[in-house]
N, C-alpha and C positions, 0 to 999 in steps of 0.2 A: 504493500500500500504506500501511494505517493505520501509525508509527512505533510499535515494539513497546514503544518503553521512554518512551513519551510519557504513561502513566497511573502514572509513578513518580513517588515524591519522595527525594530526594537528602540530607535534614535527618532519617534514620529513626534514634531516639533507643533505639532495641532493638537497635540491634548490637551483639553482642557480640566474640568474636573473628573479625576479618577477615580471611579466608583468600581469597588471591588467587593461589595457588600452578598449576601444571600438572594437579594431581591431587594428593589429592585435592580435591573439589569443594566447596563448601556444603552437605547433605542440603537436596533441596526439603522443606515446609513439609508436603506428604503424604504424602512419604516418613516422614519423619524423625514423625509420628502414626502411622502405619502397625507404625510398628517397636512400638510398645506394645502392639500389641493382644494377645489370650490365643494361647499355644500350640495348633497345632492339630501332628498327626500327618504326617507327612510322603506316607501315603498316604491320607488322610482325601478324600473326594469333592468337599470344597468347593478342598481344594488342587489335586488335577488339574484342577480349573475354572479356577481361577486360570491354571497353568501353562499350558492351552490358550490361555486370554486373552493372554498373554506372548507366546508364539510368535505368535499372528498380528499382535499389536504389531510385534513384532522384523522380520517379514516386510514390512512397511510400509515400518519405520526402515532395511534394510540395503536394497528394492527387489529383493528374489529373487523367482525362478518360484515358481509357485503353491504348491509341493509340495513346497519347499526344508524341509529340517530344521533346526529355530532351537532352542534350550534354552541355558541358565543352567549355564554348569561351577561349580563350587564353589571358586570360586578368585577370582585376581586376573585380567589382563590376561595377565600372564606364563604362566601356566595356559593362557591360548586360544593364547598362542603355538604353547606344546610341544606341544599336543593337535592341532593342526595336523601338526606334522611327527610325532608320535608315529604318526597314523595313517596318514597319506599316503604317507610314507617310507621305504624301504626300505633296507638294505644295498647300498651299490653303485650308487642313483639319483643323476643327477645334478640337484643342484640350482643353480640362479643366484640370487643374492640381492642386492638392490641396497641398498648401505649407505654411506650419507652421511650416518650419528650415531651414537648408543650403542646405538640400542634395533635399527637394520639388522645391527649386530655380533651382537646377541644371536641375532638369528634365523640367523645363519651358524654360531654357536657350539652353538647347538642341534641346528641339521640336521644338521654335522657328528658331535654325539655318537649319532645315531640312524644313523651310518656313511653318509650321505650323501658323495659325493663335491662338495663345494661350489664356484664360482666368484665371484667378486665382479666386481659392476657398482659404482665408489667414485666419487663428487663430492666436491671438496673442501667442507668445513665453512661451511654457510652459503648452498651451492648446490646445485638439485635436481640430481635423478638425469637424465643425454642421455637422451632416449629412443632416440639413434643409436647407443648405446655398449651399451643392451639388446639393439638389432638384432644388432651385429658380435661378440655372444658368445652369443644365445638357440640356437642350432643345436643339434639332440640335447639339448636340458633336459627333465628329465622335470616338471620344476617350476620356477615363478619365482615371487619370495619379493621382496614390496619394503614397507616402512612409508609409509600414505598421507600422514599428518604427524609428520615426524621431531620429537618431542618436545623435543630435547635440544637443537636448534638454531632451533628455528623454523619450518622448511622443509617448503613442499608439495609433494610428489615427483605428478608427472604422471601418475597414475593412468590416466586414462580413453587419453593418450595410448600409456603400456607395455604397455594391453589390447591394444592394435590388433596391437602389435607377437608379442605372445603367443601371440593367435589364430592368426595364421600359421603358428607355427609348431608349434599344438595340443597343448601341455604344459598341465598346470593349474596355475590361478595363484592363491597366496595373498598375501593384505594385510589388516597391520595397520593397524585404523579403530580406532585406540583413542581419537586424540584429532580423529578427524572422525567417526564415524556417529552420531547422531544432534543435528548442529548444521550438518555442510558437505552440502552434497551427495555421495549414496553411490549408485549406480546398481548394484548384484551381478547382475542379470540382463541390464542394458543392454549394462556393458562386459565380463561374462564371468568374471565373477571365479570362483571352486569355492570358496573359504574365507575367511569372515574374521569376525573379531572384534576387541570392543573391553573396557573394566573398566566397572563401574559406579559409579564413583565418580566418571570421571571427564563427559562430555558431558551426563550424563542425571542427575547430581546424588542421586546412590542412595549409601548407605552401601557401600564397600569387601567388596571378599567374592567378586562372582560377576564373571564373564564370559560377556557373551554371547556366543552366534557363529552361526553360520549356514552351512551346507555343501550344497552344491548335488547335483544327483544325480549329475550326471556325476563329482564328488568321492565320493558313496557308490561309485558302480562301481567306480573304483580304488580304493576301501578292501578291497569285497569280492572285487579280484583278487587281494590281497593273497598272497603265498608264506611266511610265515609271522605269528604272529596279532600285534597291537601289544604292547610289550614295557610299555606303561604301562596298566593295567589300568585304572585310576581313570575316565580319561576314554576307553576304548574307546566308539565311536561305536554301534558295537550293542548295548554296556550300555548308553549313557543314552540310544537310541531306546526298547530294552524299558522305561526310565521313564518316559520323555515321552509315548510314542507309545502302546505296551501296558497302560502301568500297571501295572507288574511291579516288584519291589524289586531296586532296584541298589546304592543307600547313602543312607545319609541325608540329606537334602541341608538346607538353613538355613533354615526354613520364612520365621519372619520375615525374613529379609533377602530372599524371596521377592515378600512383601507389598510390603516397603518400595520395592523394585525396582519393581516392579507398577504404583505408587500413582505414581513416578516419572515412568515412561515412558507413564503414560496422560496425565500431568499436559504432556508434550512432544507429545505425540499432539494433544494441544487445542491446544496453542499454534499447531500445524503446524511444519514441518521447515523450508518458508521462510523464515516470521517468526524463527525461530529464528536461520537464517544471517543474515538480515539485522539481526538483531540486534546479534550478534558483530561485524559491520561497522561499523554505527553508534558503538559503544563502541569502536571501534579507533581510528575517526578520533580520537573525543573525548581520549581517552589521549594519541597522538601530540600532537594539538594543543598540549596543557597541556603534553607535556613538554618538545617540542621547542626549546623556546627554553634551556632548561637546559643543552643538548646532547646531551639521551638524541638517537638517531639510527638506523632500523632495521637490525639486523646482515643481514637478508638482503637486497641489495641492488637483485633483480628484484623487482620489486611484484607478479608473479603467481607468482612462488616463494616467495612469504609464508602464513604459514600462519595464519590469523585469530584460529583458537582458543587458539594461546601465540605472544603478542604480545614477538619477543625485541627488543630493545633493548640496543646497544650504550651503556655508561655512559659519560659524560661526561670527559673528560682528567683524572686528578687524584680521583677521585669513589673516596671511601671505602668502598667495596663492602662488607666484610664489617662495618665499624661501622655505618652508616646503618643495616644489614638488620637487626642484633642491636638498635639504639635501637628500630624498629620493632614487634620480634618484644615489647620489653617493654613497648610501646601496645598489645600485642595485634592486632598487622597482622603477617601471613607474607608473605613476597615471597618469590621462589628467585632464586638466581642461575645463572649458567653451571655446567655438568657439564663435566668432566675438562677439555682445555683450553681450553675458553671462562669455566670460573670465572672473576672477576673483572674479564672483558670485557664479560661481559651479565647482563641482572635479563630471565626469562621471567615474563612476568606469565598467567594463565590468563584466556582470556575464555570459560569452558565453562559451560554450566548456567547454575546462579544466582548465579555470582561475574562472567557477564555483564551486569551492573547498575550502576544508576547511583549507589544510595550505600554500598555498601565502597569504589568509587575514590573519592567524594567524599573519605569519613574519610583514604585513604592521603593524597591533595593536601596536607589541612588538617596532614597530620602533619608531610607532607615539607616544607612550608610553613616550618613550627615549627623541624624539626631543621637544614635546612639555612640557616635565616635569612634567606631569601629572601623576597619580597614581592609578592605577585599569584597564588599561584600558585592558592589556591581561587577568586581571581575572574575566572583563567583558566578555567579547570574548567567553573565556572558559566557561560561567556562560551561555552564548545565546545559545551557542551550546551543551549544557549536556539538557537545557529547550526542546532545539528541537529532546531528546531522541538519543543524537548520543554519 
């Protein structure tokens, strides 16, 4: 395979603010044109064209059956969450939900307000979900609910292997792909998934705003067995089919952040989904390498419970977390640190989209370089990235 970041340069004198955050992303370069173009109508003919184009992108990027329903909520990430349990959900279902970080909590805190009766599958911080520990509690679940990459720790919960686990036991399964589909591998029809979505902001480098998702039929079926109607109107699933699908007025939805979306995920669609992950890869060694000598160290400590796309890093003994980040922020370089109690323990650095590249980390190196008074460390950088033939 050609190296995807071998037609780059590392010395690019037009960066402006460098955002190396979880989410959001960089806007790609056709995104971020796209969003200027003139207002069109929300149900104008050239728009349902577009949104056609979208769905069979989306259908690619998640790998669902032919016939799967893909559309754009008007939202965040958090939005594709609830609209998940909003429709699926019932009073009195039970659901299992595997949470090992902030964003698995969320989804138990949600199911639970649509009167789910909820169970937790928990790992501690920093380790994926058993997939044994899904077996010894899936029995009678009408639903199981897991985040493919826990955000908040770094950590890639076993997806392909909790399908297997599910299938058995024939409840539908949703997952958050917010910070894998469109950069890890996503398989929806391989391993059986009925629901999932991601933000656009984050993998696919789109302006903030929508969620995509994607629901399978066998998730339309139990929508439409449903015993009374969904209690969130916004995103009921047979309102935004009659928009997507019929062409029928449901709400209005963001036209350009439509485009901008659009222009994104065609722009990932060229690259291909491989080049993609193997990208994320490449820029992960490069990172680690540079840092490793400082004593960043990675917090999850299984190399296949690491999750590519937010690179967590344990910080160094001693390491100024909240100063370095604030010197930074006023170079105009965003870095995040840990969430609730990992603050102060780790810096998530994002490798999604277009912050997978090679010169924003160049700029942080040359900064960290600077601030911490250290000596090598962009000729480190430069020394990882020549190793990985680029």
């Amino acid at each position: 395979m050609v190296n995807p970041l071998s037609h780059e340069r590392f010395d690019n004198p037009h960066l402006e603010h460098v955002l190396l955050t979880p989410g959001p992303t960089p806007i790609h370069p056709a995104g971020q044109a796209a969003l200027m173009r003139s207002m069109l109508g929300h149900m104008d003919p050239e728009v349902f064209a577009l949104n056609h184009e979208i769905q069979q992108d989306l259908r690619v990027m998640y790998g669902t059956e032919p016939e799967a329903f893909t559309a754009l909520l008007a939202g965040t990430g958090s939005l594709g969450m609830e609209a998940g349990f909003a429709n699926l959900v019932e009073k009195g279902d039970k659901v299992l939900v595997c949470a090992n970080g902030s964003f698995g909590r969320r989804m138990a805190e949600m199911a639970a307000r649509y009167g789910a009766h909820v169970r937790l599958v928990t790992a501690p911080l920093g380790e994926a979900i058993r997939t044994d520990d899904v077996r010894a509690h899936v029995k009678g679940a009408d639903m199981v609910a897991v985040v493919h990459g826990e955000t908040s720790t770094g950590v890639l919960n076993p997806v392909p292997e909790i399908a297997k686990v599910v299938a058995d036991e024939g409840c539908l399964f949703t997952v958050d792909a917010v910070t894998t589909a469109g950069m890890e591998p996503f398989h929806m029809q391989e391993w059986g998934i009925d629901y999932a979505y991601t933000g656009s902001q984050k993998c696919l480098s789109a302006p903030p705003g929508l969620a995509p998702v994607a629901v399978s039929e066998r998730a339309f079926a139990r929508y439409s067995a449903r015993r009374s109607p969904t209690p969130l109107w916004y995103c009921d699933f047979e309102g935004l089919r009659a928009y997507w699908i019929d062409h029928t007025y449901h709400h209005t939805v963001p036209v350009n952040l439509h485009y901008a979306f659009h222009a994104a995920l065609h722009a990932a669609m060229d690259e291909g989904l491989e080049t993609r992950h193997h990208r994320v890869e490449v820029m992960s060694r490069i990172i680690q390498a540079t840092l490793e000598p400082l004593g960043f160290t990675p917090y999850v400590k299984r190399a296949q419970d690491r999750l590519p796309t937010v690179l967590a890093l344990r910080l160094p003994d001693g390491f100024d977390d909240e100063g370095v980040r604030a010197e930074l922020r006023r170079r105009e370089i965003s870095v995040t640190g840990g969430l609730g109690p990992t603050a102060g323990v780790i810096w998530r650095l994002g490798l999604m989209g277009e912050s997978a590249r090679i010169a924003p980390y160049a700029r942080l190196m040359r900064e960290l370089e600077d601030i911490l008074g250290v000596d090598g460390l962009d000729e480190r950088y430069l020394a990882a990235v020549a190793a990985e033939g680029l």
